[in-house]
N, CA, C and O atoms as a Tinker XYZ file with bonds, in Angstrom:
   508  protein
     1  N    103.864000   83.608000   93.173000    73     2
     2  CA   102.964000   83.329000   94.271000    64     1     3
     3  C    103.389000   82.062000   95.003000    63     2     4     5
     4  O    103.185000   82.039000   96.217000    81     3
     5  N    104.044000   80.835000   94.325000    73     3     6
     6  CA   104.295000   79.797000   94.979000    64     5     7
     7  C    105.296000   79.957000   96.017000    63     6     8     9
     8  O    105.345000   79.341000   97.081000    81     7
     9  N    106.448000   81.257000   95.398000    73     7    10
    10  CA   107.743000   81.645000   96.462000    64     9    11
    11  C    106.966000   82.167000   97.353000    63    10    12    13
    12  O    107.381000   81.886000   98.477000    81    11
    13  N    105.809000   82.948000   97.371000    73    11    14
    14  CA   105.112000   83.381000   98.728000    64    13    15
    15  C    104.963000   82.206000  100.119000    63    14    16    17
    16  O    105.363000   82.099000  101.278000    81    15
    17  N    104.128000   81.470000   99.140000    73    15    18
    18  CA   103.620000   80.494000  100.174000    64    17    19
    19  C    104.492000   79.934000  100.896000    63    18    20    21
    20  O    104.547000   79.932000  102.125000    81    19
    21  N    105.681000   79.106000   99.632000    73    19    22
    22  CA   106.635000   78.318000  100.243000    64    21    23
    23  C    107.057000   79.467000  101.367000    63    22    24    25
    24  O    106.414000   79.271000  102.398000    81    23
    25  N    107.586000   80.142000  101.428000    73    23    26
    26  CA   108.169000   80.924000  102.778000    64    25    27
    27  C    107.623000   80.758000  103.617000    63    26    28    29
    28  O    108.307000   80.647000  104.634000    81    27
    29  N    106.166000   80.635000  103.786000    73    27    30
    30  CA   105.788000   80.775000  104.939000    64    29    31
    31  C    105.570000   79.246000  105.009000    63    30    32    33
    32  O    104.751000   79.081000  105.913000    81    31
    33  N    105.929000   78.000000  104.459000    73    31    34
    34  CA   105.924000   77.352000  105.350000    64    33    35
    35  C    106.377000   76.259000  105.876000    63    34    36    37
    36  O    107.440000   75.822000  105.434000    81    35
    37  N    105.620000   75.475000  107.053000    73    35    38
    38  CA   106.998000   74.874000  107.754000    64    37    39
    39  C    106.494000   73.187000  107.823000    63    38    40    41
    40  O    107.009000   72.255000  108.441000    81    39
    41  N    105.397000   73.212000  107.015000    73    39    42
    42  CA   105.310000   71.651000  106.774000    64    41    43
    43  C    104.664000   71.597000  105.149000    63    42    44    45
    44  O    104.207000   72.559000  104.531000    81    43
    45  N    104.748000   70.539000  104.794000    73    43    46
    46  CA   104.768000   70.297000  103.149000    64    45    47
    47  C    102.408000   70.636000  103.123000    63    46    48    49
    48  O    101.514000   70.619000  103.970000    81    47
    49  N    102.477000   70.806000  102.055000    73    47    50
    50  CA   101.082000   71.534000  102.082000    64    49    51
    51  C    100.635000   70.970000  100.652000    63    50    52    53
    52  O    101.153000   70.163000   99.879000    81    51
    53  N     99.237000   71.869000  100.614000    73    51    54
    54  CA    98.274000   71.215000  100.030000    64    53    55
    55  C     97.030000   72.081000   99.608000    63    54    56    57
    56  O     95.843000   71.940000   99.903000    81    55
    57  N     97.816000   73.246000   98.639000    73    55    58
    58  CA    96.030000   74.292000   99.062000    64    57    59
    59  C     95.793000   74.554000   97.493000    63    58    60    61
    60  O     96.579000   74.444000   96.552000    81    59
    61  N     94.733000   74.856000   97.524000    73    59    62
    62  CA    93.849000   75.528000   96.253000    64    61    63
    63  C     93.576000   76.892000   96.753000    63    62    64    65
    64  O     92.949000   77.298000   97.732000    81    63
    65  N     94.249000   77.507000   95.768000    73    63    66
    66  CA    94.379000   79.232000   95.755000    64    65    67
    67  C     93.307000   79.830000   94.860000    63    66    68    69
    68  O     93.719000   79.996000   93.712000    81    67
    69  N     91.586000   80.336000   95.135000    73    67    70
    70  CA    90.868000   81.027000   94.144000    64    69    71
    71  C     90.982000   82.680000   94.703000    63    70    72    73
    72  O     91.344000   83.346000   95.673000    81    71
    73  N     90.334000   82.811000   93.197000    73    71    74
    74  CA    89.864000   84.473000   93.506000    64    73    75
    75  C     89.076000   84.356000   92.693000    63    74    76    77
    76  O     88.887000   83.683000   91.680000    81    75
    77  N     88.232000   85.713000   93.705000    73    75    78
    78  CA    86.558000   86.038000   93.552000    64    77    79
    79  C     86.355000   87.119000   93.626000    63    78    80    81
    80  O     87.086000   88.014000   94.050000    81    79
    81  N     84.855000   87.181000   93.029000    73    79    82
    82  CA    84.777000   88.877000   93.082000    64    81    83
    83  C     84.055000   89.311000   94.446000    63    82    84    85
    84  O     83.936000   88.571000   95.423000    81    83
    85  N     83.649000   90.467000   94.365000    73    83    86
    86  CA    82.757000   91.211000   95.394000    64    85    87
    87  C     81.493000   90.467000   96.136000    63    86    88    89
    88  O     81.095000   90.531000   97.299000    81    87
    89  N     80.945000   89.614000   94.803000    73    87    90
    90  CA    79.540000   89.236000   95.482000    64    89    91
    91  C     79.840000   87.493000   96.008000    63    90    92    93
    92  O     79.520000   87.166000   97.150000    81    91
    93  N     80.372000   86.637000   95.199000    73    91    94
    94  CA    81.063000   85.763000   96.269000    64    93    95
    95  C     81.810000   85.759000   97.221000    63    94    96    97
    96  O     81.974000   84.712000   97.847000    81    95
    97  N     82.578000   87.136000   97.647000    73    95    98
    98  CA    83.464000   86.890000   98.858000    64    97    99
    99  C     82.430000   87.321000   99.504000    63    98   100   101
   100  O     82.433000   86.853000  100.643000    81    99
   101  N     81.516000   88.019000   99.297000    73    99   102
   102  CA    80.589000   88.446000  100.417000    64   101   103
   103  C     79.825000   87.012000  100.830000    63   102   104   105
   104  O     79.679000   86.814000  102.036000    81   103
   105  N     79.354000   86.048000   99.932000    73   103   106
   106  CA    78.412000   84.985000  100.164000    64   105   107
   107  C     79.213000   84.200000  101.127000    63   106   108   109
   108  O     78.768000   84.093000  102.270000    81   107
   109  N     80.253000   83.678000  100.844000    73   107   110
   110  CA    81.543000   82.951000  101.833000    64   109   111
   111  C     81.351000   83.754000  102.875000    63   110   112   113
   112  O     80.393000   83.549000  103.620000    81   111
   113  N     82.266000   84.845000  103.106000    73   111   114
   114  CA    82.057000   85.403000  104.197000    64   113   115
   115  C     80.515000   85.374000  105.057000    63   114   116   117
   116  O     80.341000   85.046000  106.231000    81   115
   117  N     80.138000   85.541000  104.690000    73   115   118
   118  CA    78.351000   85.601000  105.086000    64   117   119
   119  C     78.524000   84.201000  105.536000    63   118   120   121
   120  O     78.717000   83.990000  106.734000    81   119
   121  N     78.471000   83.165000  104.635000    73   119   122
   122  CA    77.930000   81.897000  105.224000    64   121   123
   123  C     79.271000   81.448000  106.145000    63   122   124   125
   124  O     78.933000   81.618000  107.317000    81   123
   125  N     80.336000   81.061000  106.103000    73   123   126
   126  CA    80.897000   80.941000  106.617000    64   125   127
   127  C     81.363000   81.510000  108.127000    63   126   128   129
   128  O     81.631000   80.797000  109.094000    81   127
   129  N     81.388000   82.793000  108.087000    73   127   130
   130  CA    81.924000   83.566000  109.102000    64   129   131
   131  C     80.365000   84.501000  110.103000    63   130   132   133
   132  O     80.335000   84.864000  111.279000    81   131
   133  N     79.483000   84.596000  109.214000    73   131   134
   134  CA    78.283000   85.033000  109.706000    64   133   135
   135  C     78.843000   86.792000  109.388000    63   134   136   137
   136  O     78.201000   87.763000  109.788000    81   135
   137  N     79.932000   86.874000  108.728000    73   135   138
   138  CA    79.683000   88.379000  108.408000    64   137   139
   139  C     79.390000   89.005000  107.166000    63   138   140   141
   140  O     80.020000   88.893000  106.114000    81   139
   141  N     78.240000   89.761000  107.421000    73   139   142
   142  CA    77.827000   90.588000  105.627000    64   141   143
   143  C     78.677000   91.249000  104.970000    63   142   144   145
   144  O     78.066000   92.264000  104.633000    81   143
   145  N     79.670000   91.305000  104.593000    73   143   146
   146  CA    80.514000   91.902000  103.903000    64   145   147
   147  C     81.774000   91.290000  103.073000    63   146   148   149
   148  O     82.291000   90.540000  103.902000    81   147
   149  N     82.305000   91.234000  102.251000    73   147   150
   150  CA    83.551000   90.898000  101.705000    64   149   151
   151  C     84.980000   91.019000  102.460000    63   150   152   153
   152  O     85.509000   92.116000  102.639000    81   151
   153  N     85.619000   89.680000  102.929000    73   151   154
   154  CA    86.840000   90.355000  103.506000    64   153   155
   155  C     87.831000   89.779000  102.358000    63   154   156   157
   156  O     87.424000   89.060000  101.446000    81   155
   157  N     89.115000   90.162000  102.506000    73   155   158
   158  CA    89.958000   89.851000  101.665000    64   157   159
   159  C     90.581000   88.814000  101.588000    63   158   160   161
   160  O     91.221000   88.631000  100.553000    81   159
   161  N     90.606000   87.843000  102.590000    73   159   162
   162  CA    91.304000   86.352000  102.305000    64   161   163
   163  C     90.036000   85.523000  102.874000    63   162   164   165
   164  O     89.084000   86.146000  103.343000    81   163
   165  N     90.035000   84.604000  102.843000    73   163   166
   166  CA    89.236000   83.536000  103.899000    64   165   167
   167  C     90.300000   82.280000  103.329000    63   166   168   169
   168  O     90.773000   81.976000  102.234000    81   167
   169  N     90.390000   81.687000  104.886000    73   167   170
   170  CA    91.368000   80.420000  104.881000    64   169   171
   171  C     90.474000   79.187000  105.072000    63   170   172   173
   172  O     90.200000   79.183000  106.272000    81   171
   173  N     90.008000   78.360000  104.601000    73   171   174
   174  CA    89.323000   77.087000  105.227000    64   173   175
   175  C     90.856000   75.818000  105.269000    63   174   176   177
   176  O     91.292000   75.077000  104.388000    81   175
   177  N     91.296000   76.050000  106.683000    73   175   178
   178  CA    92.067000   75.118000  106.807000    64   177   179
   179  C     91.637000   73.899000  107.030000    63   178   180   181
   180  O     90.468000   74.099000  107.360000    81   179
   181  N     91.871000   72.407000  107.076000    73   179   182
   182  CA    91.573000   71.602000  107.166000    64   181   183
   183  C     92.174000   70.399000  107.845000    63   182   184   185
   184  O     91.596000   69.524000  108.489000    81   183
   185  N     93.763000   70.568000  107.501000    73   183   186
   186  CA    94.743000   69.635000  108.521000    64   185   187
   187  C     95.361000   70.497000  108.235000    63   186   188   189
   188  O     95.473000   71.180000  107.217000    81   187
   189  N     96.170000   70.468000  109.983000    73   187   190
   190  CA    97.774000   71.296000  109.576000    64   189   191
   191  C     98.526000   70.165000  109.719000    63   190   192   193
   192  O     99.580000   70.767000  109.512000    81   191
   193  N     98.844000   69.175000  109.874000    73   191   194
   194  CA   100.178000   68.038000  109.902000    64   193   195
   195  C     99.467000   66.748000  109.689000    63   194   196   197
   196  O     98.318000   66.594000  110.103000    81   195
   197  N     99.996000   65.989000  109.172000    73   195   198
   198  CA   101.788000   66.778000  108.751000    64   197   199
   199  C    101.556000   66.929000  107.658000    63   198   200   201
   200  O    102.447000   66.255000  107.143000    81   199
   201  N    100.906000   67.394000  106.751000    73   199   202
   202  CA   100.448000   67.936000  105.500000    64   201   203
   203  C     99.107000   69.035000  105.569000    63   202   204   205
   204  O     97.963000   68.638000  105.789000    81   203
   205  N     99.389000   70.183000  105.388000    73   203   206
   206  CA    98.589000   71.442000  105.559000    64   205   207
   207  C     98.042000   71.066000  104.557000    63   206   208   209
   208  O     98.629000   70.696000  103.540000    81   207
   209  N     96.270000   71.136000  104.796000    73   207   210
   210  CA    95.637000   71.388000  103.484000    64   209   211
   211  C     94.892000   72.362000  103.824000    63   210   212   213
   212  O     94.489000   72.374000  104.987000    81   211
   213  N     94.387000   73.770000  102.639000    73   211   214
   214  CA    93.458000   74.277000  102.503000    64   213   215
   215  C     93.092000   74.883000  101.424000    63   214   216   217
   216  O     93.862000   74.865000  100.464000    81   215
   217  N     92.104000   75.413000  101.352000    73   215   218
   218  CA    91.394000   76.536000  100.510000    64   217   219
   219  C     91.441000   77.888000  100.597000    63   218   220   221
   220  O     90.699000   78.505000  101.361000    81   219
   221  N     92.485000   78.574000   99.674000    73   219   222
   222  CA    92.419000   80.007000   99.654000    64   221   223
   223  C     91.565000   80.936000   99.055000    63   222   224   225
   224  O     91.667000   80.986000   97.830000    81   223
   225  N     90.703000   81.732000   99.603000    73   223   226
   226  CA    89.734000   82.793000   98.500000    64   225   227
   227  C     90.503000   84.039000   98.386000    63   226   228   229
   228  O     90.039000   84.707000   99.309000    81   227
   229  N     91.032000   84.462000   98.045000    73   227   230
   230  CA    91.253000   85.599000   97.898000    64   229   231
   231  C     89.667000   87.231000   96.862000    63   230   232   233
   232  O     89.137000   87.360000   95.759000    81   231
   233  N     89.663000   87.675000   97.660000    73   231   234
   234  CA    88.565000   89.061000   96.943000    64   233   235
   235  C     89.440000   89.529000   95.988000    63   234   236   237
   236  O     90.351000   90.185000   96.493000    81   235
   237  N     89.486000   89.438000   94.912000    73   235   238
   238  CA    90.613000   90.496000   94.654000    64   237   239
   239  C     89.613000   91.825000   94.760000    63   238   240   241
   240  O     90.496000   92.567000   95.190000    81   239
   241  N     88.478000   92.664000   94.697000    73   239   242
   242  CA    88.218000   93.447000   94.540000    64   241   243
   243  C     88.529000   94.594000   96.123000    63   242   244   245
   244  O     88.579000   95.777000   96.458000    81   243
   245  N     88.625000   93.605000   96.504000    73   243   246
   246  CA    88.774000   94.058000   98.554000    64   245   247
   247  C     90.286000   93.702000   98.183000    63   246   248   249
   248  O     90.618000   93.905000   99.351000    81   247
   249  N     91.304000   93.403000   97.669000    73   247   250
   250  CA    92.398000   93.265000   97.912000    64   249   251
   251  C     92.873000   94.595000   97.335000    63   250   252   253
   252  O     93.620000   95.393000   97.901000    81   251
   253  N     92.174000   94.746000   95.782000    73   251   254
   254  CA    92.799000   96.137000   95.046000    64   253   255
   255  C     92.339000   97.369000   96.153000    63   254   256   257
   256  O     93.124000   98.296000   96.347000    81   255
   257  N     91.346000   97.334000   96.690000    73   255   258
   258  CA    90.896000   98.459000   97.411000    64   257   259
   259  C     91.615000   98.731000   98.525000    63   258   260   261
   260  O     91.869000   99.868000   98.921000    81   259
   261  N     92.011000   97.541000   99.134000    73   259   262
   262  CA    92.942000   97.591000  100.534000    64   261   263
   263  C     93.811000   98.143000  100.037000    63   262   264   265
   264  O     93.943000   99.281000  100.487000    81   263
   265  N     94.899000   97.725000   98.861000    73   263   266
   266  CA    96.634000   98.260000   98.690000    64   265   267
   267  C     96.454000   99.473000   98.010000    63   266   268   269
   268  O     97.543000  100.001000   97.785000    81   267
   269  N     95.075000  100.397000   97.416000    73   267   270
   270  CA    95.260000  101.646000   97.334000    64   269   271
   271  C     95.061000  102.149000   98.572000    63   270   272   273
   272  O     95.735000  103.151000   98.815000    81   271
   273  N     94.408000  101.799000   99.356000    73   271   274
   274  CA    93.812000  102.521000  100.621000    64   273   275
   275  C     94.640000  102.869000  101.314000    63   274   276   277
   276  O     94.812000  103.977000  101.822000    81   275
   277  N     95.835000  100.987000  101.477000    73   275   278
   278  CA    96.937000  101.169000  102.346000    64   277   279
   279  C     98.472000  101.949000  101.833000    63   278   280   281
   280  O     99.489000  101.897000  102.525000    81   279
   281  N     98.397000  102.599000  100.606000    73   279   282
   282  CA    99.080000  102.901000   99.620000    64   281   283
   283  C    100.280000  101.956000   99.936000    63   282   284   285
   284  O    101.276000  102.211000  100.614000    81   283
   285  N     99.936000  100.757000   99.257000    73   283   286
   286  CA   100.721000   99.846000   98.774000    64   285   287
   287  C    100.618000   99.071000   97.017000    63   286   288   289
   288  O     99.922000   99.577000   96.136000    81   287
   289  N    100.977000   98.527000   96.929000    73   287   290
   290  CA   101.404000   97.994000   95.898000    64   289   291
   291  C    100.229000   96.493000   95.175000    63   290   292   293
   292  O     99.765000   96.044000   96.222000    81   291
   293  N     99.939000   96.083000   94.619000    73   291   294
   294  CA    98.897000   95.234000   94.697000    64   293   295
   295  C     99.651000   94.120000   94.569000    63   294   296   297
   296  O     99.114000   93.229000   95.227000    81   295
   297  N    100.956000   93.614000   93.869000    73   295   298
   298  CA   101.600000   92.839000   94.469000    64   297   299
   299  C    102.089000   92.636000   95.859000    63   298   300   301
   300  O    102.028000   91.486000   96.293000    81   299
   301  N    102.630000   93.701000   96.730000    73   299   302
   302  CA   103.123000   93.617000   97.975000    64   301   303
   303  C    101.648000   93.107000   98.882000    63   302   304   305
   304  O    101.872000   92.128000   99.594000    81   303
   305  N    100.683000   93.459000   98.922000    73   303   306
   306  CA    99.656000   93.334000   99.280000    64   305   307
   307  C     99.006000   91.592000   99.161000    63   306   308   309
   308  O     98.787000   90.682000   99.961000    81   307
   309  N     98.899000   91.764000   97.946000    73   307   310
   310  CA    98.870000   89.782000   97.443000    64   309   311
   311  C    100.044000   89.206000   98.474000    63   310   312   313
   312  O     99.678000   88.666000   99.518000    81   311
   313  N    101.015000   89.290000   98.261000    73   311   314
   314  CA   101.866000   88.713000   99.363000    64   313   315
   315  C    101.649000   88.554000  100.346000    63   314   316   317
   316  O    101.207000   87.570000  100.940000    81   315
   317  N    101.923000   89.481000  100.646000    73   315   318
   318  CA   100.905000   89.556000  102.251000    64   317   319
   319  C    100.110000   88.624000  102.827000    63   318   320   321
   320  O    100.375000   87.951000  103.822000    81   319
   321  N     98.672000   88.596000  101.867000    73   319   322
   322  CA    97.325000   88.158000  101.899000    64   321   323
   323  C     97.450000   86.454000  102.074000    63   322   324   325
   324  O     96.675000   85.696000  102.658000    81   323
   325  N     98.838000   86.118000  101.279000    73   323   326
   326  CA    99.103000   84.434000  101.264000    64   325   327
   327  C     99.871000   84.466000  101.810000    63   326   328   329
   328  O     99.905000   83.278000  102.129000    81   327
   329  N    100.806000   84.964000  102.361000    73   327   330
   330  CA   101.835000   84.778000  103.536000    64   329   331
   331  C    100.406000   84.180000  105.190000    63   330   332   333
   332  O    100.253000   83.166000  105.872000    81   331
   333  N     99.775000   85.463000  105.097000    73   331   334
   334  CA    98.823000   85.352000  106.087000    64   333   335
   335  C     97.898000   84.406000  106.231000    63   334   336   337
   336  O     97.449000   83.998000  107.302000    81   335
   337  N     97.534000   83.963000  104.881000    73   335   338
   338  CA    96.102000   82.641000  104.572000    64   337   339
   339  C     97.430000   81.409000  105.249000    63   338   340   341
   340  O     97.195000   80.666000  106.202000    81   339
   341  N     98.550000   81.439000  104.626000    73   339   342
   342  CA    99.164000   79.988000  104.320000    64   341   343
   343  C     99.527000   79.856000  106.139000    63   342   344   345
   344  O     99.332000   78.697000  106.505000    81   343
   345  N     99.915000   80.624000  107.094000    73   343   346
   346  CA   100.064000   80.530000  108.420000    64   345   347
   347  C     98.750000   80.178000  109.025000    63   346   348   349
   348  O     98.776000   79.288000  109.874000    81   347
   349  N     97.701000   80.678000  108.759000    73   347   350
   350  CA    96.100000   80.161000  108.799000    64   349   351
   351  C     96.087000   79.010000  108.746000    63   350   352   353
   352  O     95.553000   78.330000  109.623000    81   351
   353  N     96.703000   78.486000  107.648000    73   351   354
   354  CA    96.127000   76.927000  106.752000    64   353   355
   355  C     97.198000   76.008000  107.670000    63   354   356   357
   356  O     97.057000   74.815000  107.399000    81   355
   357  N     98.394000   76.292000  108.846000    73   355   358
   358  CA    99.031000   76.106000  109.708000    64   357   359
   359  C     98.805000   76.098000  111.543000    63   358   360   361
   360  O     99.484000   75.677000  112.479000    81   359
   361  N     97.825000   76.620000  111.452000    73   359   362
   362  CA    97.305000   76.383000  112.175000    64   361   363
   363  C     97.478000   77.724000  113.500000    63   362   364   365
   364  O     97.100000   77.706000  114.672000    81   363
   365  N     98.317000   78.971000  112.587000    73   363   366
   366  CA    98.331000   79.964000  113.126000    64   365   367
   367  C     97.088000   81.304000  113.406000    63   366   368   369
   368  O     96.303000   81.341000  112.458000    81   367
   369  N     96.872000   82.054000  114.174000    73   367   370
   370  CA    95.633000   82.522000  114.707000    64   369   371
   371  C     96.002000   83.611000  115.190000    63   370   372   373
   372  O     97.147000   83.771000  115.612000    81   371
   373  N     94.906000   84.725000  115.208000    73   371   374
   374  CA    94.752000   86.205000  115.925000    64   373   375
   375  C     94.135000   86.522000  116.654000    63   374   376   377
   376  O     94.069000   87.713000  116.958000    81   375
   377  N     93.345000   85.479000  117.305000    73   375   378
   378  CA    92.033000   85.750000  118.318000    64   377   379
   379  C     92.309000   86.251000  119.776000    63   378   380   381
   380  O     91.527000   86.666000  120.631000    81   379
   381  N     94.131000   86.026000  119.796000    73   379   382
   382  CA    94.136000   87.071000  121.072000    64   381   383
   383  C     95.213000   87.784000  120.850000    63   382   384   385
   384  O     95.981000   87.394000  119.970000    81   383
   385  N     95.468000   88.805000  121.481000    73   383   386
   386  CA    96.839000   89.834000  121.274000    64   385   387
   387  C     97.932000   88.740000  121.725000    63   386   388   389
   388  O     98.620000   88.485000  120.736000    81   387
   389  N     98.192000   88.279000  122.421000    73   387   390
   390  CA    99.407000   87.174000  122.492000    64   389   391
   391  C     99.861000   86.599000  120.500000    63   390   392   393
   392  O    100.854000   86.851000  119.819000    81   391
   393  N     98.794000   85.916000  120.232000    73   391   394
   394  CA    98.493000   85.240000  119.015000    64   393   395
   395  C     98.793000   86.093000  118.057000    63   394   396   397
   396  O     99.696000   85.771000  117.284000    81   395
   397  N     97.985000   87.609000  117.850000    73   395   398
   398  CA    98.395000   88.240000  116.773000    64   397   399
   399  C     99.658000   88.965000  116.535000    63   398   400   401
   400  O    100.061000   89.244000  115.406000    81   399
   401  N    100.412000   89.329000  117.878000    73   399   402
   402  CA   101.499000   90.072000  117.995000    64   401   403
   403  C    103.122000   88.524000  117.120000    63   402   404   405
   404  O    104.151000   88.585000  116.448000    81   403
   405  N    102.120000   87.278000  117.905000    73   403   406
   406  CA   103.151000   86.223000  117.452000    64   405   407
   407  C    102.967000   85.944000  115.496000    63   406   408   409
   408  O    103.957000   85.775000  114.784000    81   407
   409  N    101.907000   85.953000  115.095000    73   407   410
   410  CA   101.310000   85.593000  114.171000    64   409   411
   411  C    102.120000   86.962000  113.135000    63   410   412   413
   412  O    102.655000   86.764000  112.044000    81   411
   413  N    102.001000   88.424000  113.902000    73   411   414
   414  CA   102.766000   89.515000  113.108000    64   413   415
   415  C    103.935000   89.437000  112.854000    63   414   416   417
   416  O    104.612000   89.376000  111.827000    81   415
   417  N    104.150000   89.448000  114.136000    73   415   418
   418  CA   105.756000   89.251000  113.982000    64   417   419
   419  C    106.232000   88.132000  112.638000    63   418   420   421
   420  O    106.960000   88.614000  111.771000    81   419
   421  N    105.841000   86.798000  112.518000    73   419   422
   422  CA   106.483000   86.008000  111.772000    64   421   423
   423  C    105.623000   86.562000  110.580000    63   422   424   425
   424  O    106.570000   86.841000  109.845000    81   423
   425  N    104.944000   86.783000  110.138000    73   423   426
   426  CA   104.711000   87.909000  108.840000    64   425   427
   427  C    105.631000   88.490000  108.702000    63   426   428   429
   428  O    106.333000   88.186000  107.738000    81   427
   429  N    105.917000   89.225000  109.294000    73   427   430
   430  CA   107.083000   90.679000  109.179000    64   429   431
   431  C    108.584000   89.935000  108.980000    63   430   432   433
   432  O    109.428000   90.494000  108.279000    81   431
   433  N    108.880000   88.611000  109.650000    73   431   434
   434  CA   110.029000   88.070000  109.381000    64   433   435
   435  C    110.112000   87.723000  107.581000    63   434   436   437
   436  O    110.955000   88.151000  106.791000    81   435
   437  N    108.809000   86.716000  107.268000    73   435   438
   438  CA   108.477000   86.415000  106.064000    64   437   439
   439  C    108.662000   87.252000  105.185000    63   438   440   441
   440  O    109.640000   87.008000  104.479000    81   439
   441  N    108.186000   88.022000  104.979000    73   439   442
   442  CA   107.354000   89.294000  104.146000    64   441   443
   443  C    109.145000   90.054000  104.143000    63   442   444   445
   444  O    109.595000   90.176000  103.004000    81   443
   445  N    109.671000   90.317000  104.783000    73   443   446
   446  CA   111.261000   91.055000  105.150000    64   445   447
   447  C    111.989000   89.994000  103.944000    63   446   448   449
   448  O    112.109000   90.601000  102.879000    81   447
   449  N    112.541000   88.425000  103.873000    73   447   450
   450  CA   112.835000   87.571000  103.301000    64   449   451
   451  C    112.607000   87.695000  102.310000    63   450   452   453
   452  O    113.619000   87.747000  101.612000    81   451
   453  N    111.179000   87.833000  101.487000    73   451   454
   454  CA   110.686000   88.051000  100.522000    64   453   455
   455  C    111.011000   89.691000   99.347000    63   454   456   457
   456  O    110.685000   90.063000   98.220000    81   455
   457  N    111.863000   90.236000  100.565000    73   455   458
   458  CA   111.940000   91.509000   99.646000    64   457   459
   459  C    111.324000   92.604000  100.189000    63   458   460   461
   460  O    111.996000   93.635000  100.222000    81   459
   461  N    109.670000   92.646000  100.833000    73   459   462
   462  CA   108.204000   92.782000  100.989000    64   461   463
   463  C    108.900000   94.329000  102.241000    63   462   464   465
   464  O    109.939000   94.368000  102.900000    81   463
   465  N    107.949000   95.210000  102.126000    73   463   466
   466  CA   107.807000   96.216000  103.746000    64   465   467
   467  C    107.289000   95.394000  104.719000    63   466   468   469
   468  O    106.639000   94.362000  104.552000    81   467
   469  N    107.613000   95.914000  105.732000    73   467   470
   470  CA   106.716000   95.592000  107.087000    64   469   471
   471  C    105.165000   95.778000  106.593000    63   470   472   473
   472  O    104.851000   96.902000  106.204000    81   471
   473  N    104.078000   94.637000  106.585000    73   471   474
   474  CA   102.320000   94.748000  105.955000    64   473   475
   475  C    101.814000   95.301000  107.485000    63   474   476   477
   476  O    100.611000   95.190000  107.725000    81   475
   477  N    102.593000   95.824000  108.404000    73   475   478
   478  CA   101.793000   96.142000  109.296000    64   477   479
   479  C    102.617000   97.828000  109.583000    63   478   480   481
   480  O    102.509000   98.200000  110.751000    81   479
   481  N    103.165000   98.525000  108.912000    73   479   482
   482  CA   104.349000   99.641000  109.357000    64   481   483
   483  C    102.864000  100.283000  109.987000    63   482   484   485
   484  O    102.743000  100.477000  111.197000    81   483
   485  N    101.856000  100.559000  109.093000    73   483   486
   486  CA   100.943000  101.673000  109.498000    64   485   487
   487  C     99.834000  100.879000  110.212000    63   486   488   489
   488  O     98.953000  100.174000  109.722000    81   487
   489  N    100.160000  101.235000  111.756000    73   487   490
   490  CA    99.365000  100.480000  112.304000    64   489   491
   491  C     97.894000  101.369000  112.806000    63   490   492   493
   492  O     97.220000  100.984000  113.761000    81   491
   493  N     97.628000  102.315000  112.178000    73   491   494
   494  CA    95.813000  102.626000  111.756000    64   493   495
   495  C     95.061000  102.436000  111.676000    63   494   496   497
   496  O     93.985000  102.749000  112.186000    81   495
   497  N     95.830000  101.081000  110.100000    73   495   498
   498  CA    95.128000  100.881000  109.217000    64   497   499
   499  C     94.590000   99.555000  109.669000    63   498   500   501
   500  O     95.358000   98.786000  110.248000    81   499
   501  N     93.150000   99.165000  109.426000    73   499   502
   502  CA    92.554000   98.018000  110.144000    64   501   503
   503  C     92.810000   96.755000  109.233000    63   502   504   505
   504  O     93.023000   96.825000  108.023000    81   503
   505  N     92.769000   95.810000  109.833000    73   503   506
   506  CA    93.209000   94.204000  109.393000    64   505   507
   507  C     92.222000   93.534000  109.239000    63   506   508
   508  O     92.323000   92.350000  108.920000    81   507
């Protein structure tokens, strides 16, 4: 997991990586984001420079469900999930198609490096 992160990144960092189940990612999510449901990462970034710090949650129960869903791998998937938090905790973003197409792309560079498929080949499947 540390070769994950390090890949993705491009200034020296600083995060605490948890995992939770179903009913705390839902409470985070909820309080944090204002949405009722469990998502699979939440990033609370905090500084990106010149030392990234943040907090990773990972669901694993929304993570196992995603990489059967997405018939992937639950490692390839974990990858993914911190490739994506640790660009977060950088100060990278999806809030507009400019952002997410840039934000994919360097996933897909990462994730390629790593060994990893393209986490976006099946583009269907929702994010």
């Amino acid at each position: 997991m540390t070769q994950w992160v390090q890949a993705a990144l491009s200034v020296s960092a600083q995060f605490c990586v948890r995992f939770v189940g179903q009913e705390e990612g839902l409470e985070l999510n909820k309080a944090y984001r204002g949405k009722d449901y469990a998502t699979n990462v939440l990033t609370f970034d905090y500084q990106h420079e010149p030392t990234a710090e943040a907090d990773i949650v990972i669901c694993t129960p929304v993570l196992e469900r995603e990489a059967k869903e997405q018939n992937k791998s639950f490692r390839s998937h974990l990858a993914h999930l911190l490739v994506h938090s640790t660009l977060h905790a950088q100060g990278w973003d999806h809030e507009t198609d400019e952002e997410a197409e840039a934000m994919e792309a360097r996933e897909r560079e990462i994730m390629k490096t790593l060994g990893f498929p393209d986490p976006y080949s099946d583009r269907a499947r929702a994010h």
